[in-house]
N, C-alpha and C positions, 0 to 999 in steps of 0.2 A: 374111860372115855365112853361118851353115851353117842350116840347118831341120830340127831332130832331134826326134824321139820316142823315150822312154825309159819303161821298164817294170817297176818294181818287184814283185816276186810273193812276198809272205811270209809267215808262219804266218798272221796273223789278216785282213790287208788284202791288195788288190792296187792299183798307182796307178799315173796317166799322168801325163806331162809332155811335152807339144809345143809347145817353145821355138824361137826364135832365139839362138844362141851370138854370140858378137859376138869372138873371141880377143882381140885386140887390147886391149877396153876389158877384158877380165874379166867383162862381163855377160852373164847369159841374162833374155833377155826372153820372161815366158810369153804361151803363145797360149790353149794350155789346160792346166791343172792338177786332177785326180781322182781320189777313193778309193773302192773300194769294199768292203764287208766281205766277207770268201765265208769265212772261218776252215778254210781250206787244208788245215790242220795239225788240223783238228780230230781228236781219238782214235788222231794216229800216235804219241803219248808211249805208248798201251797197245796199238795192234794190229800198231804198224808199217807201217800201209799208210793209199795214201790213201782215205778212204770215196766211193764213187759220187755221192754228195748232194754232196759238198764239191770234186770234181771237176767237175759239172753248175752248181756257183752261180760257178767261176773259168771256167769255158768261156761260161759267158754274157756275163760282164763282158771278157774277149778278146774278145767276138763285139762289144757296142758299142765299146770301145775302137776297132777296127779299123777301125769306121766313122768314126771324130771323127781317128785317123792320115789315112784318105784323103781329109778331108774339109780338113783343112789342106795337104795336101801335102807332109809331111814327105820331106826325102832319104836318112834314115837313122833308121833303128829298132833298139833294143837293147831285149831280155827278160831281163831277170835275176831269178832263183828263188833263192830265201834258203832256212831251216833245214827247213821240213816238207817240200820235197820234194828237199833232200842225204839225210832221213832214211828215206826211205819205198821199202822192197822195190818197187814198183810205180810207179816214178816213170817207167817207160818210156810209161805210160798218158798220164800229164800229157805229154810231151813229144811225142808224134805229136798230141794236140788242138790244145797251143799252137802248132805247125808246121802242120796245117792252116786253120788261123783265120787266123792272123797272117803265115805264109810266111815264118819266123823259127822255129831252133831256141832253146828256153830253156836259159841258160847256167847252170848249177846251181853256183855260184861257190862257192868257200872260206869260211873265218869270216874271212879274212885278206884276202881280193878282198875282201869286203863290209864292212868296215873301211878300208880306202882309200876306196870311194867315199865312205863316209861322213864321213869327212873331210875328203875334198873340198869336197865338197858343203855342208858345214858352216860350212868356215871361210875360203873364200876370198874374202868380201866382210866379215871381220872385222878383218881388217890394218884399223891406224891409230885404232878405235875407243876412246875413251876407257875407261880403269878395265880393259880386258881386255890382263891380261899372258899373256904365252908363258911354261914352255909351256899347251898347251890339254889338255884330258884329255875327249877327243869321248865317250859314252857313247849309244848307242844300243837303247834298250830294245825288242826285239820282242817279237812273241807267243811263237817258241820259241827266242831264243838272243837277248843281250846280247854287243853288240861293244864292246870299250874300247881304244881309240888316243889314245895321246901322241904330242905334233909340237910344232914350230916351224910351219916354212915346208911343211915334208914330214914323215911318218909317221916317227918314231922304233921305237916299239913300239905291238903287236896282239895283243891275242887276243878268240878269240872262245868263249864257256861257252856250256852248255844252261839258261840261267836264264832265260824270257820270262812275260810276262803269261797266254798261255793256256796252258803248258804248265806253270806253276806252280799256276794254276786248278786242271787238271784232275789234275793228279796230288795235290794237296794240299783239296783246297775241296770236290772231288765225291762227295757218297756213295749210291749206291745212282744213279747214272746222273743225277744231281739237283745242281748246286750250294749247297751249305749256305746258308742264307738268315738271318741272315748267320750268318760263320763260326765257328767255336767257339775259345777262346782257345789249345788243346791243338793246333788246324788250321792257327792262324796262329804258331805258336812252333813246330810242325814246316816250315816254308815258310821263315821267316825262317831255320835250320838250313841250310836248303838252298841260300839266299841268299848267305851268310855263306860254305860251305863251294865255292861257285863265286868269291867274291872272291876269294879265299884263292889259288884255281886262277888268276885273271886277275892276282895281283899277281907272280906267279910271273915274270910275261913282261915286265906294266907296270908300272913307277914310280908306282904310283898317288897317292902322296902329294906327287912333285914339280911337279904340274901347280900353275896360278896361277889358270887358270881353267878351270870346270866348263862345259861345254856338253851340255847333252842335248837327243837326238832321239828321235821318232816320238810315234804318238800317246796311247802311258799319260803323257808328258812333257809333250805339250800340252795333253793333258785337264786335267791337275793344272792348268797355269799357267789356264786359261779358268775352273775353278774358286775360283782364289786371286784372279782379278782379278775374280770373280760376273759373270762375262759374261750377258747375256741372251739370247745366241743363241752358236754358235762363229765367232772373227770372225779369223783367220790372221790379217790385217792387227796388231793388238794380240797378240797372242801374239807373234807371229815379234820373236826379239830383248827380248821382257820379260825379266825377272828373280823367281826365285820364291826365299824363305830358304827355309833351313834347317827355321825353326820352325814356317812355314807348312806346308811339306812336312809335315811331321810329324803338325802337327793336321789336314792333310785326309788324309792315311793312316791314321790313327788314325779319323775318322771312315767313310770309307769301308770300311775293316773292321769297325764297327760296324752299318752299316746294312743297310736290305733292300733287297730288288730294289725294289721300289716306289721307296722313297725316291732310291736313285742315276737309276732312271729319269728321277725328277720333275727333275732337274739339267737347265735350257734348255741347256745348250754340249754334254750328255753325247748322243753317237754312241749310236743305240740297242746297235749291236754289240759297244758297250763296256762295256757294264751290267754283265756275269758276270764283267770280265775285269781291270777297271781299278783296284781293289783291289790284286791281286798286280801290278800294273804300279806301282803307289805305292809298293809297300814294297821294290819292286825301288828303285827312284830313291832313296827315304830311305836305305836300307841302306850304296848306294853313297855319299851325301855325307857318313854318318854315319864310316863308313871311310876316307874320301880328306880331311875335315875341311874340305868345302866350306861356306862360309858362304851363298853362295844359287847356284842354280843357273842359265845361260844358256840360255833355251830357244829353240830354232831349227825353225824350218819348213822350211828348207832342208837336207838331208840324204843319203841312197844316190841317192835319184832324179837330183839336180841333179849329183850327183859320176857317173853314169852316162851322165847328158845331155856332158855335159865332156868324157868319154870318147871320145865321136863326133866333140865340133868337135873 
């Protein structure tokens, strides 16, 4: 048994995992599990750099993390930095913070490293499971990039597009420094364009159509299912491993593009940080099953983090 912390750092969230790896059994047993929103990646799709605000709310959240790693005793820590800061002139900044806080440099990974872990992490406690055939087609929705991997047992094919929940936001939704309340039909049929024209780029590398079963990760994928199953608080337990249709998908995207800030707030499961953002995070998920001709999708909690955590035992 190994004692690892693992550290996921991506456009809109950042999260821990301080597990026990068990090799042998295949299991990780969590100690602690945590998300925090700091939205990293905020305004690098328009200025290219990271903003100081957005830099000062991921330095805090490394500042507690750091304390709950030595407060377990972890023997090994990995940092990995997802798409806002592979994108951003000034990522030299993020990475002397997150090395002084944590005593760990952030590994600024590929689309193609962050599509392995996620598949990792995804699918190695799904072998044997009923109704789910190989191969599996992983889809990871983030804030500033969508990863997509086919596998069996191991990664077949990867790629990884610039298509995520805030970076679809903000290039499509914002006018005048303001996200449209709600969006305008001309805002969400130019987004959908965009959507469409990054599938296009992702079927290029993957098979997207010979998967059996649809697996989606992070949290516009979770949100959706907490909303389809009208959760009254968010409860990972009932999420991890539901199943959401096609049609469902569809009508809470469709709703959710209809609505106002008010009204998605008022959602008990809905993450306040997800209010502005979760919208283009549904129509990212609809687009994809509407393309790959998934009939419902498999949503997992288990994802980059746990395929990081893996990494270390």
């Amino acid at each position: 048994m190994t004692r690892v912390a693992a550290i996921d750092c991506g456009t809109n969230s950042i999260r821990l995992l301080v597990a026990d790896a068990h090799p042998e059994t295949g299991e990780l047993t969590d100690l602690d599990r945590r998300m925090t929103i700091v939205r990293l990646g905020q305004d690098v799709d328009r200025t290219g750099r990271l903003a100081p605000e957005a830099l000062e709310r991921t330095f805090a959240a490394c500042r507690e993390y750091a304390a709950v790693i030595k407060e377990h005793g972890a023997e090994r820590l990995r940092f990995v930095a997802t798409s806002a800061s592979r994108d951003a002139e000034n990522r030299d900044v993020f990475v002397r913070g997150v090395l002084d806080i944590l005593g760990v440099e952030p590994e600024v990974i590929t689309g193609d490293q962050e599509a392995e872990f996620s598949f990792t992490g995804a699918t190695k406690e799904l072998a044997g499971r009923d109704h789910l055939d190989k191969p599996y087609l992983v889809v990871d929705i983030g804030g500033g990039s969508t990863e997509f991997v086919v596998g069996e047992d191991h990664v077949r094919a990867a790629r990884s597009v610039d298509v995520g929940c805030v970076r679809m936001t903000e290039r499509h939704l914002v006018h005048d420094g303001t996200v449209t309340d709600p969006p305008t039909g001309a805002q969400v049929a130019a987004m959908r364009a965009d959507i469409e024209a990054a599938l296009d780029l992702a079927g290029e590398t993957v098979p997207l159509r010979e998967a059996r079963t649809l697996v989606g990760l992070a949290g516009s994928v979770t949100t959706v299912s907490a909303i389809a199953q009208e959760l009254p608080e968010y409860d990972s337990a009932a999420i991890h491993h539901s199943r959401v249709s096609l049609d469902r998908v569809r009508e809470i995207s469709d709703w959710l593009l209809r609505s106002t800030h008010a009204e998605r707030a008022a959602v008990p499961s809905m993450h306040p940080g997800r209010v502005d953002v979760i919208g283009a995070g549904a129509l990212v998920l609809l687009a994809i099953m509407e393309r790959t001709g998934a009939e419902e999708v498999v949503v997992s909690e288990h994802d980059i983090l746990d395929g990081i955590a893996w990494s270390l035992a």
